[in-house]
GUDOVEX-594310 format. One record per residue (C-alpha): residue in one letter; residue number from 1; x, y, z; chain. Coordinates in steps of 0.05 Angstrom, whole numbers, plus 5000, padded with zeros to 4 digits. Layout:
N
{resn:a&resi:NUM&c1:X&c2:Y&c3:Z&chain:A}
...
END
This chain:
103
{resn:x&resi:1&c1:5000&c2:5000&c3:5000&chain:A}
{resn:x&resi:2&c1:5031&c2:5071&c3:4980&chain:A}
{resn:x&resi:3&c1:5046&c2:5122&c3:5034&chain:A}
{resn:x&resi:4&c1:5005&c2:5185&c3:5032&chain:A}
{resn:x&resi:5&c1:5040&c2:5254&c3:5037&chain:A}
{resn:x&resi:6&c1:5021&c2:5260&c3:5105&chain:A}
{resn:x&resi:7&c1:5064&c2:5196&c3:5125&chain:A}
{resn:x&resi:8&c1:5116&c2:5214&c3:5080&chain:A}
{resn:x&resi:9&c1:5129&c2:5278&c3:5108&chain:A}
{resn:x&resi:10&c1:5130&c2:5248&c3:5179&chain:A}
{resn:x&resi:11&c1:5182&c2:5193&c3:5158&chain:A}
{resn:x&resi:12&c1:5218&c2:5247&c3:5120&chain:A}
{resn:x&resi:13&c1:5230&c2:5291&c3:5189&chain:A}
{resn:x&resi:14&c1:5253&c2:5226&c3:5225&chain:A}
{resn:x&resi:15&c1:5299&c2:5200&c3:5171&chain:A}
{resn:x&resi:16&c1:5329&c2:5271&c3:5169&chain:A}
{resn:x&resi:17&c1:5360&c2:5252&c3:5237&chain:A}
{resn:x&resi:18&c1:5385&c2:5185&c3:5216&chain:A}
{resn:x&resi:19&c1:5449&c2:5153&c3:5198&chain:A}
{resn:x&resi:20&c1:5459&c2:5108&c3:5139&chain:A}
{resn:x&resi:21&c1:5452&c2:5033&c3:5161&chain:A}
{resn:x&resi:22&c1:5471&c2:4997&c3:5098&chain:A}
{resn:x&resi:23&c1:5522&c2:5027&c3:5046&chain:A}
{resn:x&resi:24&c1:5522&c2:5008&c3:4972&chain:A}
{resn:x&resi:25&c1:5590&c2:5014&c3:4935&chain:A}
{resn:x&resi:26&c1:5613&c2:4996&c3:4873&chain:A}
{resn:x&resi:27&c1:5601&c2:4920&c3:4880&chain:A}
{resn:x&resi:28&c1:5527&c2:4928&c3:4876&chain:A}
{resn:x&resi:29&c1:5473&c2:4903&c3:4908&chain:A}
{resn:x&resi:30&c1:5507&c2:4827&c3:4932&chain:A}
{resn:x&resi:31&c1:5477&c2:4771&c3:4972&chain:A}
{resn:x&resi:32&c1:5509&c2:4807&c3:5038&chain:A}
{resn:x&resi:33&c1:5475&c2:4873&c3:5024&chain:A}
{resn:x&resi:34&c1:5405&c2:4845&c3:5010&chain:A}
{resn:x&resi:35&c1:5420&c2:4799&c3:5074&chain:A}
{resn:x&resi:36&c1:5429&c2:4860&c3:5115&chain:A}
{resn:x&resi:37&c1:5372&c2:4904&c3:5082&chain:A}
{resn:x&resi:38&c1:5332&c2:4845&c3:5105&chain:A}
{resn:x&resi:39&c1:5344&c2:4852&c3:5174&chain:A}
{resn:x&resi:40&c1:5348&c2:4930&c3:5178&chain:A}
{resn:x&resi:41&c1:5284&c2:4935&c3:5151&chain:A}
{resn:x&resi:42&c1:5261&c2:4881&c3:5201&chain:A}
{resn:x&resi:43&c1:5290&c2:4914&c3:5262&chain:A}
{resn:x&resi:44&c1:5282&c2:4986&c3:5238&chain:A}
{resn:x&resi:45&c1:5236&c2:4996&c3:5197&chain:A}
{resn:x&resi:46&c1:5247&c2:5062&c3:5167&chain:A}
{resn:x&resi:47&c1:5324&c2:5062&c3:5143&chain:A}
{resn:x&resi:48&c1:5370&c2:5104&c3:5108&chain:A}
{resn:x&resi:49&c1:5421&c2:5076&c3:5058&chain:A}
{resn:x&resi:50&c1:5482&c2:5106&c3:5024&chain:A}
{resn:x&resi:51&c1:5498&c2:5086&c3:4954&chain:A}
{resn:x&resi:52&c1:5567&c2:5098&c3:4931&chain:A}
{resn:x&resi:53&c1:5552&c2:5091&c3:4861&chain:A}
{resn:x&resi:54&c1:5578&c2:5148&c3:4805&chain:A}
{resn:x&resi:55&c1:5525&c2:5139&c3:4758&chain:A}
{resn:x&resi:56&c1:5462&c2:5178&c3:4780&chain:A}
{resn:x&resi:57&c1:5421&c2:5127&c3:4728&chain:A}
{resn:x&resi:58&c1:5459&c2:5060&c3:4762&chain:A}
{resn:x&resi:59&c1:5432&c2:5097&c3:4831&chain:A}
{resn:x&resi:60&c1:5372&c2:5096&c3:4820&chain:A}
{resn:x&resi:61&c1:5364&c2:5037&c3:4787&chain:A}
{resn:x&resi:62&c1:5401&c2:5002&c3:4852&chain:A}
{resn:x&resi:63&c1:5341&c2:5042&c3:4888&chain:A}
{resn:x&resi:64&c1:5294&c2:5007&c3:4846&chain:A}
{resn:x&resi:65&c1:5325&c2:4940&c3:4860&chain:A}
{resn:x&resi:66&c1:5321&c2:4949&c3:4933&chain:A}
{resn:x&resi:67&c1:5261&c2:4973&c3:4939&chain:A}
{resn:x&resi:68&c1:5230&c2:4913&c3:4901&chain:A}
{resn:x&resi:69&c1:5276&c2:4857&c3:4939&chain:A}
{resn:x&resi:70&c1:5261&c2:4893&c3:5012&chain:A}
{resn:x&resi:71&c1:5190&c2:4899&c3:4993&chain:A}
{resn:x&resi:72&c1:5194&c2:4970&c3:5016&chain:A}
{resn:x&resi:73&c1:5171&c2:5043&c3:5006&chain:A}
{resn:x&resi:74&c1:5218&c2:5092&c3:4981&chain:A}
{resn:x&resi:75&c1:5197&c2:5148&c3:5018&chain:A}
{resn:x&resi:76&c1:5253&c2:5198&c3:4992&chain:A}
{resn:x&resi:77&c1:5319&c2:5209&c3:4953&chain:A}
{resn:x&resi:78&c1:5372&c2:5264&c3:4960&chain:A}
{resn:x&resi:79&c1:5434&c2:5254&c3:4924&chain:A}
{resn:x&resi:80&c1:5467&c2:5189&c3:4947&chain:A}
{resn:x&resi:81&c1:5419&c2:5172&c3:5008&chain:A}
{resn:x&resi:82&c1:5357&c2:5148&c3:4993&chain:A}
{resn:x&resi:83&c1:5298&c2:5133&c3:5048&chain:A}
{resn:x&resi:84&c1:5266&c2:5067&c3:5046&chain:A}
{resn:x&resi:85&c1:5210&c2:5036&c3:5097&chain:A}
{resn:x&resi:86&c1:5168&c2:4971&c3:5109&chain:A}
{resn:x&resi:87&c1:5123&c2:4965&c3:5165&chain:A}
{resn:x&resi:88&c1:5135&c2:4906&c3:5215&chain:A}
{resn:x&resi:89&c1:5072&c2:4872&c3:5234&chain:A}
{resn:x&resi:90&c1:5109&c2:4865&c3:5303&chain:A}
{resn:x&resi:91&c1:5160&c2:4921&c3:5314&chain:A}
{resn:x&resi:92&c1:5212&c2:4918&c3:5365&chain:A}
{resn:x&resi:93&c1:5197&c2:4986&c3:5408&chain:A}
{resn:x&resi:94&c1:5267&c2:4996&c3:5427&chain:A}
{resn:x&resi:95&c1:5292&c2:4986&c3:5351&chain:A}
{resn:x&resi:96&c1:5237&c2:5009&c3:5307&chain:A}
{resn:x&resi:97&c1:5258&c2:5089&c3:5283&chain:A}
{resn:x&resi:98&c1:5183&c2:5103&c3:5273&chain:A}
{resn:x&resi:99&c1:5160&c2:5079&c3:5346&chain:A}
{resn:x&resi:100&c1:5225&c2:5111&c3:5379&chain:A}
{resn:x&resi:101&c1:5207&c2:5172&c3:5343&chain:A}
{resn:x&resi:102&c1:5131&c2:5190&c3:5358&chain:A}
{resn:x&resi:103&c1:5105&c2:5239&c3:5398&chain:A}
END
């Protein structure tokens, strides 16, 4: 299910705040990185990544490609960060950046 604006702009105001928790170089998107997008998105939910990659087409093309392995959102992309979420049907409220972050 899309986000609505309203959403988006709430996850863009916490992901402002964030660090990047899973860095794409050069190598592409590999078994590890899709491994540990996996389990971000699990524990996190809302995540920022970094992609080290030249090419601003091969970026977002690698956006693409993680949105659609993650099953996530993209909520936003500036330059080389992009913002993705999922929703857990059972967050952690200690891990989870939207829980930790409301109200």
């Amino acid at each position: 299910m899309p986000l609505t604006q309203e959403q988006k702009k709430q996850f863009k105001s916490i992901g402002h705040h964030l660090k990047p928790v899973l860095i794409v170089a050069d190598n592409g998107l590999t078994e590890g990185v899709l491994a540990e997008l996996e389990r971000a998105l699990g524990d996190h939910e809302l995540i920022k990544v970094q992609l080290r990659v030249a090419e601003r087409e091969d970026r977002l093309a690698a956006i693409e490609a993680l949105c659609q392995s993650g099953r996530a959102e993209l909520v936003q992309v500036i330059g080389k960060m992009a913002l993705l979420y999922r929703k857990n049907p059972k967050p952690n409220r200690n891990l989870s950046n939207v829980i930790r972050h409301q109200g």
